[in-house]
SEPAVO-377501 format. One record per residue (C-alpha): residue number from 1; residue in one letter; x, y, z. Coordinates in Angstrom, 3 decimals. Layout:
BEGIN
[site NUM, "A", [X, Y, Z]]
...
END
This chain:
BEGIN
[site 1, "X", [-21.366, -8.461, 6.703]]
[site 2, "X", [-18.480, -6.441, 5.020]]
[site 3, "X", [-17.999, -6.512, 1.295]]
[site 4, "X", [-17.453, -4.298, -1.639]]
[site 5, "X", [-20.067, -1.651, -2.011]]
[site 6, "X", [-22.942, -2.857, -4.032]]
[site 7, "X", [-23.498, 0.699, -5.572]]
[site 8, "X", [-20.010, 0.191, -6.769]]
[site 9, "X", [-20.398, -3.285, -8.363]]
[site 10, "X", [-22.522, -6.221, -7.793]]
[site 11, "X", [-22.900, -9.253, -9.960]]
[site 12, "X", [-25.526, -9.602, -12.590]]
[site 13, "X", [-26.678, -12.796, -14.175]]
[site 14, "X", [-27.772, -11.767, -17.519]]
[site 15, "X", [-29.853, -14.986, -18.466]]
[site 16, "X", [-31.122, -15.449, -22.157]]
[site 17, "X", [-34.833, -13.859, -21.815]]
[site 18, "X", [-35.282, -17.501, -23.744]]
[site 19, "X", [-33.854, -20.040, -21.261]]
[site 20, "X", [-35.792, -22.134, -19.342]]
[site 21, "X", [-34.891, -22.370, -16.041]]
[site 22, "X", [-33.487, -25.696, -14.790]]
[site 23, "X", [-34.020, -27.859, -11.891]]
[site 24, "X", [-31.321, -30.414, -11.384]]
[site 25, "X", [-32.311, -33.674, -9.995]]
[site 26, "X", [-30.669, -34.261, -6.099]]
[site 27, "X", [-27.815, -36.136, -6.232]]
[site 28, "X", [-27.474, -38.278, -3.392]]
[site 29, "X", [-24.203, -38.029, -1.344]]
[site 30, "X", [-22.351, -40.531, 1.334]]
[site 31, "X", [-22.995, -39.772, 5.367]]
[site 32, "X", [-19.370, -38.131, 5.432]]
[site 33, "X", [-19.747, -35.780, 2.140]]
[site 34, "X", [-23.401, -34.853, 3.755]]
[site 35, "X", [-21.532, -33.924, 6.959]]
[site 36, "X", [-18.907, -32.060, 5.571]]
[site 37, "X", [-21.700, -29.963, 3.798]]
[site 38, "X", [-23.631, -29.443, 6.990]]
[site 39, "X", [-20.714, -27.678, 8.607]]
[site 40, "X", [-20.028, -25.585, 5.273]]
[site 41, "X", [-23.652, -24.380, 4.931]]
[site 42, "X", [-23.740, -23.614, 8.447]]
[site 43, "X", [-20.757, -21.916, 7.918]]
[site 44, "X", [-21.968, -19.667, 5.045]]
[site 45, "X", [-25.255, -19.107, 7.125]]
[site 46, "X", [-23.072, -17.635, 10.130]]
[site 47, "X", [-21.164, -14.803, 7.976]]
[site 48, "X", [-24.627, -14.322, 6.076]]
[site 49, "X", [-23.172, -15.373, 2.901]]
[site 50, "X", [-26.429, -17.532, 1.770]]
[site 51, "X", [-29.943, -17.697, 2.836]]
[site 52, "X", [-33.104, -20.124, 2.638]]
[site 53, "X", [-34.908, -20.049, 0.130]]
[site 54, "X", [-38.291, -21.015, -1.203]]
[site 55, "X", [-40.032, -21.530, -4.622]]
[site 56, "X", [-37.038, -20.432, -6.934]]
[site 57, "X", [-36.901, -21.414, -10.812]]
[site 58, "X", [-33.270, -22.306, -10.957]]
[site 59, "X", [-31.929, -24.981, -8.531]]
[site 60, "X", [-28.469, -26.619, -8.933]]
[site 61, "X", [-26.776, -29.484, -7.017]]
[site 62, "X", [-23.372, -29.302, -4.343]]
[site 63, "X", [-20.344, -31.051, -5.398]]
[site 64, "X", [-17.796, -31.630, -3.501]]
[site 65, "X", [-14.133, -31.102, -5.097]]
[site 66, "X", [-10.914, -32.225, -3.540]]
[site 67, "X", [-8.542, -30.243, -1.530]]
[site 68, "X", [-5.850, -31.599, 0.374]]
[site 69, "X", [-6.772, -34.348, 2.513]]
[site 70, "X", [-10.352, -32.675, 2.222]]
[site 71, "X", [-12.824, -31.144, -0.006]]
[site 72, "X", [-13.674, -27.713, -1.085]]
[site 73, "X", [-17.439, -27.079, -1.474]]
[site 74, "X", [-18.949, -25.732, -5.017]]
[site 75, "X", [-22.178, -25.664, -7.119]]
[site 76, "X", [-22.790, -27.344, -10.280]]
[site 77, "X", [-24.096, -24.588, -11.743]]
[site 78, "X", [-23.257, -25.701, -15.529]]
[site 79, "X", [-26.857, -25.632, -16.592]]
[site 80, "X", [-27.113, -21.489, -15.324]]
[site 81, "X", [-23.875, -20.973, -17.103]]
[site 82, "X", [-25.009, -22.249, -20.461]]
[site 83, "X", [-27.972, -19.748, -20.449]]
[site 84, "X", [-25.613, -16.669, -19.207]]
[site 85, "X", [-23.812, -14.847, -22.652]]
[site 86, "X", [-20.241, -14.514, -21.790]]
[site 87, "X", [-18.885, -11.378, -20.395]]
[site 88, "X", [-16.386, -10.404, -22.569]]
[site 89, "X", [-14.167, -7.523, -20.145]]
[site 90, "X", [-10.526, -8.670, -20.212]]
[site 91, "X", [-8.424, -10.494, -17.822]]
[site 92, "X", [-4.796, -9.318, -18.085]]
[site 93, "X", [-2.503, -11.950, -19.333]]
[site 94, "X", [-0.427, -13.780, -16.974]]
[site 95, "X", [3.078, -13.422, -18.916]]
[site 96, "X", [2.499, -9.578, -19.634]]
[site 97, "X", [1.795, -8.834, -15.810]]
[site 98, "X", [5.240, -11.189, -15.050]]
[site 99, "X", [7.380, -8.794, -17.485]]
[site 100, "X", [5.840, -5.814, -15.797]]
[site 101, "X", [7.564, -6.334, -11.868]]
[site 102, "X", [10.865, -6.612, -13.644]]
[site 103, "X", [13.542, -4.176, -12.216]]
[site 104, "X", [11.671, -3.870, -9.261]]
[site 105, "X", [13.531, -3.692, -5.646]]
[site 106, "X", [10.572, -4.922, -3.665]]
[site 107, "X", [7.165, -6.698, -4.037]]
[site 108, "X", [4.294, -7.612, -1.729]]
[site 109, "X", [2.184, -10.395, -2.609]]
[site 110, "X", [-1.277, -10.340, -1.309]]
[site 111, "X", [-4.441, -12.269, -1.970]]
[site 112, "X", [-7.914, -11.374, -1.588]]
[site 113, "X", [-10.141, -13.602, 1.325]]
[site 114, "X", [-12.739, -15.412, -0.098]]
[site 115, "X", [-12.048, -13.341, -3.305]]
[site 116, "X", [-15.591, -13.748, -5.110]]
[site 117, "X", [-17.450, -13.652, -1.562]]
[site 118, "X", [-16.682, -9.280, -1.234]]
[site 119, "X", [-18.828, -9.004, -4.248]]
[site 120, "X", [-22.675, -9.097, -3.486]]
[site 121, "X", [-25.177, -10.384, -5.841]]
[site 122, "X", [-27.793, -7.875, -7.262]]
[site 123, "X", [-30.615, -8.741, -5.328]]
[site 124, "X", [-33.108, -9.306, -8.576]]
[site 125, "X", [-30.615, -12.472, -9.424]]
[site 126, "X", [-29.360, -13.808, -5.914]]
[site 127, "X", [-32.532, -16.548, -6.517]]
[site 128, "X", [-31.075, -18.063, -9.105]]
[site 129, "X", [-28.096, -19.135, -7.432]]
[site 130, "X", [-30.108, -21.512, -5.499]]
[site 131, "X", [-28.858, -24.988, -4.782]]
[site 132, "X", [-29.690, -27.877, -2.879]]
[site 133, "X", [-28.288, -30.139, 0.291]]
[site 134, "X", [-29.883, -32.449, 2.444]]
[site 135, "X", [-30.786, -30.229, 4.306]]
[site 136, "X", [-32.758, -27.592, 2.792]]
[site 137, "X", [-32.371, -24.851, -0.206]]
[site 138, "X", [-29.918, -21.959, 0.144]]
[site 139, "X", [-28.954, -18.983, -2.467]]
[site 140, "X", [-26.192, -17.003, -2.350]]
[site 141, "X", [-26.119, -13.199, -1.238]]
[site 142, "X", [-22.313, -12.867, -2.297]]
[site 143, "X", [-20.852, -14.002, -5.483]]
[site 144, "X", [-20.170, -17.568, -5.535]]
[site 145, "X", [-17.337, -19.339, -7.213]]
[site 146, "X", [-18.569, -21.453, -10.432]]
[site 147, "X", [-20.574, -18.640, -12.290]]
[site 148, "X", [-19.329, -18.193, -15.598]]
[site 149, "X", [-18.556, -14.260, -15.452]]
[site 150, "X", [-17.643, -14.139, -11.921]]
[site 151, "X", [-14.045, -14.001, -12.981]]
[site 152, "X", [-14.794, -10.938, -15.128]]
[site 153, "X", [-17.075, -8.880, -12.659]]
[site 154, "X", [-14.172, -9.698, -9.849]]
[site 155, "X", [-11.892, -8.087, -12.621]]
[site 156, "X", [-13.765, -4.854, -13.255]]
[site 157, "X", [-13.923, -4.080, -9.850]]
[site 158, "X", [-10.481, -4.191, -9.530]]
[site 159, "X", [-10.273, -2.130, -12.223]]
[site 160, "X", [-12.509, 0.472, -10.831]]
[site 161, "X", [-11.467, 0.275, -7.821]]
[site 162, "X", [-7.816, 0.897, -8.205]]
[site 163, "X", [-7.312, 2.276, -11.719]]
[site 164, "X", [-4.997, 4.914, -10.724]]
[site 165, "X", [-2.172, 2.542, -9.426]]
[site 166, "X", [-2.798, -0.379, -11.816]]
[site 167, "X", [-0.102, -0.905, -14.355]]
[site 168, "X", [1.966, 1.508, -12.395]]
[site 169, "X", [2.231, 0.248, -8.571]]
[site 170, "X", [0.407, -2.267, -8.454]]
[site 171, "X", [-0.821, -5.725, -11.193]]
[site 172, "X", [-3.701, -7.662, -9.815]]
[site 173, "X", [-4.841, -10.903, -11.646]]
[site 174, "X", [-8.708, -11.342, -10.274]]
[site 175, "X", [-7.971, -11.985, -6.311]]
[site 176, "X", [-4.166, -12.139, -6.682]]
[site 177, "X", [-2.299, -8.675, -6.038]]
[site 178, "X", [0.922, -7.292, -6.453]]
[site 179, "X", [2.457, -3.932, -5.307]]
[site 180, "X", [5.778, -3.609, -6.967]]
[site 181, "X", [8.109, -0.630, -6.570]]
[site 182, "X", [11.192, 0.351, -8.588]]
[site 183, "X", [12.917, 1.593, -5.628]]
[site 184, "X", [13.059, 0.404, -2.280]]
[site 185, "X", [12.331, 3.578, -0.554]]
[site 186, "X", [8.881, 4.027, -2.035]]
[site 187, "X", [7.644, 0.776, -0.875]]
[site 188, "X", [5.848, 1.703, 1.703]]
[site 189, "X", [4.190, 4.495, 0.252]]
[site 190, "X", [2.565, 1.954, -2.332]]
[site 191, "X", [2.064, -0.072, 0.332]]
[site 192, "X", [-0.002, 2.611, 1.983]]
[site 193, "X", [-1.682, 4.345, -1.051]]
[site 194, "X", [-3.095, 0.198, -2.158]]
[site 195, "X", [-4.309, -0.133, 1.477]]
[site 196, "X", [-6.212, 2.938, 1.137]]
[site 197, "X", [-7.996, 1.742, -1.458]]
[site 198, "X", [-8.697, -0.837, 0.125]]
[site 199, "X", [-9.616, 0.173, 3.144]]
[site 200, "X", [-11.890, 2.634, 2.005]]
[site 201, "X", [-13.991, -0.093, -0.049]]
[site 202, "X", [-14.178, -2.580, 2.773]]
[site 203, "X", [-11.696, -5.190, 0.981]]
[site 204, "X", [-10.115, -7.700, 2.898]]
[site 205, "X", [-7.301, -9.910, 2.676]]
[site 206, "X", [-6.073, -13.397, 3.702]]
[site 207, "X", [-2.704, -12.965, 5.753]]
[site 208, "X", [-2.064, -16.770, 5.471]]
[site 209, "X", [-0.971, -15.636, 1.718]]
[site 210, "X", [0.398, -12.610, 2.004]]
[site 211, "X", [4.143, -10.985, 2.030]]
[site 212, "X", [5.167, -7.960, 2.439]]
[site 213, "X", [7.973, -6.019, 1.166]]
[site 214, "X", [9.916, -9.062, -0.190]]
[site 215, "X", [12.318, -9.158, -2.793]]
[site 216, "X", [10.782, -11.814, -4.880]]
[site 217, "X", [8.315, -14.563, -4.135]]
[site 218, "X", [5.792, -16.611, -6.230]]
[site 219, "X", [2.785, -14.879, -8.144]]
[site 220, "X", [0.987, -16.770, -10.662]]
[site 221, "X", [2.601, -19.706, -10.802]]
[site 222, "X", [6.176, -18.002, -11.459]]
[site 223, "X", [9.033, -17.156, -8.929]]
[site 224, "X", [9.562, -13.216, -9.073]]
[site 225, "X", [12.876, -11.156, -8.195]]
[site 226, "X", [14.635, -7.885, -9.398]]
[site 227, "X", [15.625, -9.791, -13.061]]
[site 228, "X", [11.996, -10.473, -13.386]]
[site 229, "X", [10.646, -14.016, -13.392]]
[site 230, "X", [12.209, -17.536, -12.807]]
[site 231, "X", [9.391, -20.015, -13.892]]
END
């Protein structure tokens, strides 16, 4: 199973030695939502991004939100969040990193796959993911969306791993990434030097959403060119 390096970074859940752990009651779901989470736990199973589980102290409930014409699967996990203090490292802000790829002759939008998933949980804490279907009791080995400092821990890896391009070649908002280059003729050596990086840490990316030496396109919300941004 690829992913980030857990001696680089893994995620911690640094629970309040006072909280009580919480079981959530099961919430019952109709024969189509139960199906739909079959295939999606199955899923995870396959690419070893959960596990069974027995006898944990924290267990949290599947909900189901919309997506399309479908649903995307998540855990409630508002009860683990309320006894997890709030990691305070910063996320940049999204207007600051739009002024920044002003003047620039080409971009390449890319986007991390399954962002949160290339982060491994720290073994000690991986329990306490725990949640409940139908069908049994799983906990995540990866990072799963709906922790409360997942967001932040996704950031400081970024920022580790590619502190000597951010700012400069490259702006990344958590899973969202953006090589920018003032001049069209160093493009591709960004290009290459990002890839690199990744490469060398095992990152992947989706190529549904990425694009490559363009000169604009949409990042955050906002349509970037050369002038900088046309919301």
């Amino acid at each position: 199973m690829p992913g980030i390096d857990p001696n680089l970074i893994c995620h911690r859940l640094a629970v309040r030695p006072d909280a009580k752990p919480v079981q959530q009651k099961k919430r019952y779901m109709a024969a189509d939502r139960r199906d739909f989470i079959r295939k999606e736990t199955a899923t995870l199973l396959s690419i070893k991004h959960i596990r069974p589980v027995i006898h944990v102290e924290w267990l949290a409930n599947v909900v189901l939100a919309p997506k399309g014409d479908t649903w995307r699967m998540c855990v409630d996990y508002s009860d683990l969040n309320k006894a997890c203090p709030m990691d305070p490292y910063p996320v940049p802000r999204i207007d600051l990193l739009v002024d920044e790829t002003a003047g620039c002759e080409l971009l390449s939008f890319m986007d991390a796959f399954r962002g949160y998933h290339q982060v491994f949980m720290h073994p000690d804490d991986a329990e306490k993911t725990a949640f409940v279907t139908a069908d049994g009791v799983y906990c995540y080995i990866v990072m799963p969306f709906g922790l409360r400092n997942a967001m932040a821990t996704f950031q400081r890896m970024i920022g580790m791993l590619f502190k000597d391009v951010l700012g400069k070649t490259m702006e990344a908002y958590v899973d969202d990434i953006l090589i920018k280059s003032k001049r069209k003729e160093d493009h591709v050596q960004d290009m290459e030097r990002v890839f690199g990086i990744m490469e060398r840490a095992s990152m992947r990316l989706n190529p549904k959403k990425c694009a490559f030496a363009v000169r604009g396109g949409k990042f955050l919300g906002y349509m970037m060119s050369e002038r900088g941004d046309r919301a």
